[in-house]
Backbone as JSON, one array per atom type, in Angstrom:
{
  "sequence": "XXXXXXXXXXXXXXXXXXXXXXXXXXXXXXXXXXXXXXXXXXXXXXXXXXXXXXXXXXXXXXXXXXXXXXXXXXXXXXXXXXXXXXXXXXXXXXXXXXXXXXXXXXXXXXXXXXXXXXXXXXXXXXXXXXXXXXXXXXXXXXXXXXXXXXXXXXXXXXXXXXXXXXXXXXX",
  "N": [[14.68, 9.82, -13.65], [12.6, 8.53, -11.71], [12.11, 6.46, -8.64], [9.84, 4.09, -7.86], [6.8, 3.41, -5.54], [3.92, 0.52, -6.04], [1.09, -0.01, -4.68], [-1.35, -2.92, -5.23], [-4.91, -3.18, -4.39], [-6.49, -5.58, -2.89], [-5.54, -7.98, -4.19], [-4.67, -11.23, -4.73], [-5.42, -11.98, -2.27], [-7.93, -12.1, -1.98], [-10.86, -10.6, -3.11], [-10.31, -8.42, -5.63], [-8.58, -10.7, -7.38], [-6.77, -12.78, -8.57], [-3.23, -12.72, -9.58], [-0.51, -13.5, -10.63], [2.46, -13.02, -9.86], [5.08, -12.83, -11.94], [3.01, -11.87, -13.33], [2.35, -9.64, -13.34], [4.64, -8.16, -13.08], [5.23, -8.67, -15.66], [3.13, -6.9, -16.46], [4.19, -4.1, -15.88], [6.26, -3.64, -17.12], [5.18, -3.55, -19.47], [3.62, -1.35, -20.08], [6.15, 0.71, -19.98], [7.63, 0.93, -17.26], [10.73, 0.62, -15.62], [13.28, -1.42, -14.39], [11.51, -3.32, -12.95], [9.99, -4.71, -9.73], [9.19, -7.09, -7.7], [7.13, -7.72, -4.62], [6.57, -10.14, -2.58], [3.4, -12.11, -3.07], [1.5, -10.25, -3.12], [0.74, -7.73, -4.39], [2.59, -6.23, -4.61], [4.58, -3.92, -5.56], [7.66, -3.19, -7.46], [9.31, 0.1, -9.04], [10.86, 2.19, -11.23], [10.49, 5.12, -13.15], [9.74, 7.82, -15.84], [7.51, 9.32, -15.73], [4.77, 11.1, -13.47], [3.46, 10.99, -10.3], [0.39, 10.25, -10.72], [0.78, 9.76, -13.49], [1.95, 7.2, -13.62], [0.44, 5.47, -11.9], [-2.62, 5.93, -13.14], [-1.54, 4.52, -15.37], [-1.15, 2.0, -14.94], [-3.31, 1.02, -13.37], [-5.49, 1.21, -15.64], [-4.32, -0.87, -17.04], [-4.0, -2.99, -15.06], [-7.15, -2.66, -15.47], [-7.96, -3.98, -17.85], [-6.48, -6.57, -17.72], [-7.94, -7.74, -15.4], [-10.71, -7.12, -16.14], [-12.09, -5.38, -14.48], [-11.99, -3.0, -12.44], [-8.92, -2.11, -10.3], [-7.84, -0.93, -7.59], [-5.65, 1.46, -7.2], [-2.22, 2.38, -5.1], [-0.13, 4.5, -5.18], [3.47, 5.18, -3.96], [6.36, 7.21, -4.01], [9.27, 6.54, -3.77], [10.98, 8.25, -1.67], [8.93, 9.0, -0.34], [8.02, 6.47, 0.29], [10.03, 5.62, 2.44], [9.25, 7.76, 4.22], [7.15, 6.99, 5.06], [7.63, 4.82, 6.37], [9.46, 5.68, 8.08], [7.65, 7.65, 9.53], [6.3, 6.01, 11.56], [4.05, 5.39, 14.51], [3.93, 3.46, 16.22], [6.27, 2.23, 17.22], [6.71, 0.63, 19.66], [5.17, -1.58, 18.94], [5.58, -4.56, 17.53], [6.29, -5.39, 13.69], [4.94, -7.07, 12.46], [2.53, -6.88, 13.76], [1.6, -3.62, 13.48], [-0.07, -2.17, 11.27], [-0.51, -0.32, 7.91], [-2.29, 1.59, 6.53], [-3.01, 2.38, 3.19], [-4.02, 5.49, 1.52], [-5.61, 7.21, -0.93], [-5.76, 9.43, -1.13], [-5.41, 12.31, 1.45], [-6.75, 11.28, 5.05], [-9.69, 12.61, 5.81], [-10.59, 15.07, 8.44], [-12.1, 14.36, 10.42], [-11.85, 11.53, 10.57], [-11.41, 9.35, 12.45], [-13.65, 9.52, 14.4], [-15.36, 7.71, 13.62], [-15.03, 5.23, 14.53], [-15.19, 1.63, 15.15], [-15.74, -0.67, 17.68], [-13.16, -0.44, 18.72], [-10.4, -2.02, 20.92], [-7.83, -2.65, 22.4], [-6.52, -1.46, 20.55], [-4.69, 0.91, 18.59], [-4.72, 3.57, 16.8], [-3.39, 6.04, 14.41], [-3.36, 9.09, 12.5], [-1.57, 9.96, 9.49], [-0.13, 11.71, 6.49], [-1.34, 10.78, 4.04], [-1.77, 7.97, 4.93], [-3.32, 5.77, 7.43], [-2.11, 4.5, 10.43], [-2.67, 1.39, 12.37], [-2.03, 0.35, 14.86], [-1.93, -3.41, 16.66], [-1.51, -4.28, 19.24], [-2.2, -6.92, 20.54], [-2.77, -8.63, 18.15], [-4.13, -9.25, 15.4], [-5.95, -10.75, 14.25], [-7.96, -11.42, 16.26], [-9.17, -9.34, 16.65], [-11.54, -7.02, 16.21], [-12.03, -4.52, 15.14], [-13.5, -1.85, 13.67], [-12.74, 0.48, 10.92], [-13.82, 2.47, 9.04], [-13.1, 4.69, 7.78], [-10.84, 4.05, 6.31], [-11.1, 1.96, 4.36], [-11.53, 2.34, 1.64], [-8.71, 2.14, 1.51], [-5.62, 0.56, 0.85], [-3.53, -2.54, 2.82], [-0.82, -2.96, 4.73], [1.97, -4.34, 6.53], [4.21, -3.14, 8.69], [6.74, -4.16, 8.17], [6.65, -5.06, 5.75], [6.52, -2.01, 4.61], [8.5, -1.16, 5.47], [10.55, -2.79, 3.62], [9.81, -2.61, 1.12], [10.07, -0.09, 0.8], [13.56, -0.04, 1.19], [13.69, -1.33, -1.3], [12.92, 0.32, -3.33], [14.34, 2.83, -2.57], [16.38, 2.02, -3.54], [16.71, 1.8, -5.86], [16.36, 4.42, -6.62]],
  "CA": [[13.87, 8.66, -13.27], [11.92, 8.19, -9.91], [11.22, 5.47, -8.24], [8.07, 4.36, -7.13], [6.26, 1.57, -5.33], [2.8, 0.19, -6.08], [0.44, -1.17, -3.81], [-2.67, -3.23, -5.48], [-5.99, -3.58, -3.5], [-7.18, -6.65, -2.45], [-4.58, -8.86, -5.31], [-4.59, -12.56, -4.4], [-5.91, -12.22, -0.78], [-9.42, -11.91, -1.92], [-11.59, -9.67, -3.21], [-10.03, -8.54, -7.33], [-8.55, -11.5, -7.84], [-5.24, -14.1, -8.51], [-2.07, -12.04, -10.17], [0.42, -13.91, -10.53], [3.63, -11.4, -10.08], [5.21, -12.49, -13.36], [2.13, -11.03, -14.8], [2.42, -8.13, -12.94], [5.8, -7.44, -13.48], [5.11, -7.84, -17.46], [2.3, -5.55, -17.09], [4.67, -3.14, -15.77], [7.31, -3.29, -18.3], [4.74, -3.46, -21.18], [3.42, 0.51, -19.65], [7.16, 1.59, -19.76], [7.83, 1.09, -16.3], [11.9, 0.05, -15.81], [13.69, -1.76, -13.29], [10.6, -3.52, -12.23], [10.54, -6.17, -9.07], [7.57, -7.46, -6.84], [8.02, -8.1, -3.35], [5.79, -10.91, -2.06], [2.49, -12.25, -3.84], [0.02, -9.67, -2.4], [0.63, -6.78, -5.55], [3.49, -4.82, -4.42], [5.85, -4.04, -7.23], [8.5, -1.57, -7.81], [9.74, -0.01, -10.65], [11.59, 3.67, -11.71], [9.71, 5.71, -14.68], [9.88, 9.19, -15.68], [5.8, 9.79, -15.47], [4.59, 11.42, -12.09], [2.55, 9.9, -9.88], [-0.94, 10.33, -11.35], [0.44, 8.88, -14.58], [2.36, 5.92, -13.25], [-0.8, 4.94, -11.09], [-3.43, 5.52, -13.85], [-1.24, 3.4, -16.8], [-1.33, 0.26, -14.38], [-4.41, 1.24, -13.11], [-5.84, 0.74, -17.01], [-3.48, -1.81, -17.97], [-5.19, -4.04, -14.52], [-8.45, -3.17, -15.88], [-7.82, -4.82, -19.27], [-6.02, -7.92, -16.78], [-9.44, -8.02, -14.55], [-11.82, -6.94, -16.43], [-13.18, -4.63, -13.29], [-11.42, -1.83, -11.7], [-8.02, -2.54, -9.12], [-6.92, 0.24, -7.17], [-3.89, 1.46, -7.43], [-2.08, 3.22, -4.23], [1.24, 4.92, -5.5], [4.42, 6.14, -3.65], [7.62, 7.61, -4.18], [10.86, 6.0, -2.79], [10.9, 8.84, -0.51], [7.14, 8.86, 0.58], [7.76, 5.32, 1.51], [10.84, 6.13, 3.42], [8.59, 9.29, 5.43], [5.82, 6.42, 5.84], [8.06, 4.08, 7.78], [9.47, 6.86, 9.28], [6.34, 8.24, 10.93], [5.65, 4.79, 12.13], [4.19, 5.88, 15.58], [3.91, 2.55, 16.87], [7.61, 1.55, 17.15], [6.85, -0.46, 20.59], [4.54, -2.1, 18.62], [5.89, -5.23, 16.6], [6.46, -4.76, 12.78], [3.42, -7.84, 11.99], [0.95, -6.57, 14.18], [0.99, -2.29, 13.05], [-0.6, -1.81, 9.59], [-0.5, 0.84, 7.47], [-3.63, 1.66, 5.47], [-2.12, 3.49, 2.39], [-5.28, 5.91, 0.86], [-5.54, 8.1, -2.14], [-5.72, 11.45, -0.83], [-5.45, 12.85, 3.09], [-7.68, 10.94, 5.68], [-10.73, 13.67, 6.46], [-10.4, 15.35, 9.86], [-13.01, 13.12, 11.49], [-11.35, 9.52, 9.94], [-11.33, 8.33, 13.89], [-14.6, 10.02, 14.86], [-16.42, 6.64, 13.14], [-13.79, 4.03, 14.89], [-16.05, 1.39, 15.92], [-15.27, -1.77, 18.13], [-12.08, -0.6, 19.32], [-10.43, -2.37, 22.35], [-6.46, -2.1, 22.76], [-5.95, -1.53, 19.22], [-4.2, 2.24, 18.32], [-4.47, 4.71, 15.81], [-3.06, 7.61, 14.21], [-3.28, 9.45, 11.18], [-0.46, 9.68, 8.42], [-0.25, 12.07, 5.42], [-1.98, 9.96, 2.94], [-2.12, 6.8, 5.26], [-3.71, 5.69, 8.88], [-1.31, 4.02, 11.18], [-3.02, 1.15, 13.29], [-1.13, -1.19, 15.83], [-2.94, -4.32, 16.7], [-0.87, -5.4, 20.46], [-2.55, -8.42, 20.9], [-2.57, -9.42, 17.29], [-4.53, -8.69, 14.3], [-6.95, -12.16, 14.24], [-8.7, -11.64, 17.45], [-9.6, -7.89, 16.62], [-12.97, -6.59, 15.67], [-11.6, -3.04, 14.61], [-13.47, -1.02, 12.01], [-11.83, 1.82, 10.61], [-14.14, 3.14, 8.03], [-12.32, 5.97, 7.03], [-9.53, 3.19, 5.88], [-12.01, 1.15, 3.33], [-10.89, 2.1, 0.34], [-7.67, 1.93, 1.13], [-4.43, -1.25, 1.03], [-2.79, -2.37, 4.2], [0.2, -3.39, 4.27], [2.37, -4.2, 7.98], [5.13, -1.9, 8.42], [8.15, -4.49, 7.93], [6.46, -4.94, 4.27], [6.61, -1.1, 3.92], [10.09, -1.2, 5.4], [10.99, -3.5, 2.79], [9.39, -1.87, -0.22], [11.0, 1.53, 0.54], [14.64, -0.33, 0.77], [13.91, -1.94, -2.49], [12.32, 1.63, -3.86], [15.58, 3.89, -2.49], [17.74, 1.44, -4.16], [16.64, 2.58, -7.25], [16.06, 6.08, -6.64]],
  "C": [[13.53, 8.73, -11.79], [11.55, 6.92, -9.51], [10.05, 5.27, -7.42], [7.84, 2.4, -6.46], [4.88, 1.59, -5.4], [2.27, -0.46, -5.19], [-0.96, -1.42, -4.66], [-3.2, -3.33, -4.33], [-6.16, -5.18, -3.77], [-6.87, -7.94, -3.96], [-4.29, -10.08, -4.27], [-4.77, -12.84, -2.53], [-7.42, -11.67, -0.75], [-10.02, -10.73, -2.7], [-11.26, -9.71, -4.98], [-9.76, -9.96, -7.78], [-6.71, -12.42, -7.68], [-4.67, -12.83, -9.58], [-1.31, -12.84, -10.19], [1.8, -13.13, -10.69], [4.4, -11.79, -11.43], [4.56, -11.7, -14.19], [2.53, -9.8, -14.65], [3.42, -7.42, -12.96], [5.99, -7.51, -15.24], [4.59, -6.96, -17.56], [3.12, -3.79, -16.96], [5.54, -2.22, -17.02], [6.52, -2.94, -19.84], [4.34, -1.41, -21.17], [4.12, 0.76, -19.79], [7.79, 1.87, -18.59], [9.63, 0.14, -16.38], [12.43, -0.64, -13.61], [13.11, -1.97, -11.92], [10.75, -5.05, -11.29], [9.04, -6.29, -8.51], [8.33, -7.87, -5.95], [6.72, -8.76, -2.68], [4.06, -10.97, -2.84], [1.34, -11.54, -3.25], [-0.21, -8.15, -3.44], [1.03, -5.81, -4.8], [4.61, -5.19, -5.58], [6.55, -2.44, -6.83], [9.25, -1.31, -8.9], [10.37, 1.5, -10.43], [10.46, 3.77, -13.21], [9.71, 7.22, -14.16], [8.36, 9.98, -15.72], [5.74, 10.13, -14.23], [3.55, 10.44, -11.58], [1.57, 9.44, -10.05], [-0.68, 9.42, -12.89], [0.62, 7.57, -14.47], [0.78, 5.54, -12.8], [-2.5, 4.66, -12.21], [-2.87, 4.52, -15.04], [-1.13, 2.09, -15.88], [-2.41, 0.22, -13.99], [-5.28, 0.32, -14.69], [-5.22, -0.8, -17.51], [-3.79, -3.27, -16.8], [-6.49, -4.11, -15.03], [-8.76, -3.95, -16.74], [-7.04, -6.47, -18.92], [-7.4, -8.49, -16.6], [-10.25, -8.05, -15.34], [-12.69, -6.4, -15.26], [-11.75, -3.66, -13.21], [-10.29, -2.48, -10.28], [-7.36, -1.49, -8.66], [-5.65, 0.18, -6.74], [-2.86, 2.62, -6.38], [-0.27, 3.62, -4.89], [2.32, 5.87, -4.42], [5.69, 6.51, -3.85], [8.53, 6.88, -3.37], [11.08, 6.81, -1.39], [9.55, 8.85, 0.41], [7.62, 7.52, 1.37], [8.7, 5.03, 2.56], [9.99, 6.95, 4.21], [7.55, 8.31, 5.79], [6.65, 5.32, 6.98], [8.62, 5.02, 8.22], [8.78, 7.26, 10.01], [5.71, 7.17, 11.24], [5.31, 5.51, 13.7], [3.93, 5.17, 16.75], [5.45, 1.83, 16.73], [7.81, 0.79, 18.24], [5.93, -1.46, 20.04], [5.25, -3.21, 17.4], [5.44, -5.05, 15.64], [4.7, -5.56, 12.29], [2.25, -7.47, 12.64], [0.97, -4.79, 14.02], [0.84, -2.66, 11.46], [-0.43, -0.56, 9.36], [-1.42, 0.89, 6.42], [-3.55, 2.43, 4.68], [-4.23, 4.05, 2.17], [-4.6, 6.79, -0.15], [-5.0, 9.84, -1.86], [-5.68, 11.36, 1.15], [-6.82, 12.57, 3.9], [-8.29, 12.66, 5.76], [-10.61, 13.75, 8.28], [-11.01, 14.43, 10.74], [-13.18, 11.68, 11.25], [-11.66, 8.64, 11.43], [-12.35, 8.72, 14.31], [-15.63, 8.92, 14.55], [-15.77, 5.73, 13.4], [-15.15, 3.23, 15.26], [-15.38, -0.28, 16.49], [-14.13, -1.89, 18.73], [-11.9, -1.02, 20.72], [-8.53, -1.76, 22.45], [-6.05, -1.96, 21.46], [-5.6, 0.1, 18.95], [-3.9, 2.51, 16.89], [-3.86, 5.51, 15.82], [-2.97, 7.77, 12.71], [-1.78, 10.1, 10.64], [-0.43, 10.89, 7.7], [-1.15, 11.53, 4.46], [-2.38, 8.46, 3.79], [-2.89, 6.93, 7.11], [-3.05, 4.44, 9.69], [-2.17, 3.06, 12.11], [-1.58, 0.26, 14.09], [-1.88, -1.97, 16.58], [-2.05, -4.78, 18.08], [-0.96, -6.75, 21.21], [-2.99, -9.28, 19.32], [-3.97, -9.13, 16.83], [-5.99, -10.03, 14.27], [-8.25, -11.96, 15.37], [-9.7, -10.03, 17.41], [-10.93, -7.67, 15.51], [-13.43, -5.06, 15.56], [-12.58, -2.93, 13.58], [-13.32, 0.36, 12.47], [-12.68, 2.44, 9.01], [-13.63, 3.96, 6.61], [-10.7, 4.99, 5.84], [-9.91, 2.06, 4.48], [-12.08, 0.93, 2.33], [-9.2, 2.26, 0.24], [-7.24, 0.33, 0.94], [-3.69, -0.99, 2.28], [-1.97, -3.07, 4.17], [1.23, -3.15, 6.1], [3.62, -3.43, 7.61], [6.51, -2.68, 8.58], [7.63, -5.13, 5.88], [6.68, -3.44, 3.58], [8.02, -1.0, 3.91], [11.11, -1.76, 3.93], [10.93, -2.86, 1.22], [9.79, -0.94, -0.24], [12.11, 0.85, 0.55], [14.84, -0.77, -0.61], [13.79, -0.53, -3.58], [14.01, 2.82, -3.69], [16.77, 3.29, -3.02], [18.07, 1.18, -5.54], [16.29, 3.7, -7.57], [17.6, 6.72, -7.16]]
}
């Protein structure tokens, strides 16, 4: 068994739609997913299953579309991935609520920061699979775009913290 953690897109903070995490922790269990939890109403869940990551991610993937009725992307990582993503936090003077972490599908493209636009004191860096910002004067006031980050989920890095302790404690 592996554990894994899910991140939905844009689940009850706009955009897909309202989840309610009961649902989302039935929908888990009804796929075959075990020793499933959710950790705050924004569509993070965690669960163990013996499918890899492509299958886990497409059977909830499907099993939101038949929820929605549209398409909800589905960012998947391993217990350890999300341990190596707060690990390479590279804003650690940077308080946990103001760095994000912009999970993506596949490996930002070399020139992800080459289309930054509006930046003022706000810092980047690229990840494995994610793009690291830190917001030092706070996330509200900022008129960041990050293109390259657009189809990803963002998620601050004491929520990832959290979701990898809950994730390695079922690994």
């Amino acid at each position: 068994m592996t554990a894994y953690v899910a991140l939905l897109r844009a689940v009850n903070v706009g955009g897909t739609g309202r989840l309610p995490m009961a649902e989302l922790r039935a929908m888990c269990v009804e796929v075959g997913f075990g020793e499933v939890a959710t950790y705050i109403a924004s569509g993070n869940v965690v669960f163990t299953s013996d499918a890899d990551e492509v299958a886990v991610r497409d059977a909830l993937a499907a099993r939101l579309y038949t929820y929605f009725g549209k398409a909800c992307p589905v960012f998947v990582r391993t217990a350890a991935q999300m341990a190596q993503v707060r690990a390479a936090n590279p804003f650690t003077d940077t308080p946990g609520k103001f760095t994000l972490v912009s999970f993506l599908e596949s490996a930002p493209l070399p020139d992800a920061l080459d289309h930054v636009r509006f930046q003022r004191t706000e810092r980047i860096a690229i990840g494995t699979r994610e793009i690291y910002i830190a917001y030092p004067d706070g996330m509200g006031s900022s008129k960041l775009q990050l293109p390259a980050a657009a189809t990803g989920t963002a998620r601050n890095i004491n929520t990832v913290a959290k979701l990898a302790d809950l994730a390695l404690a079922r690994d």
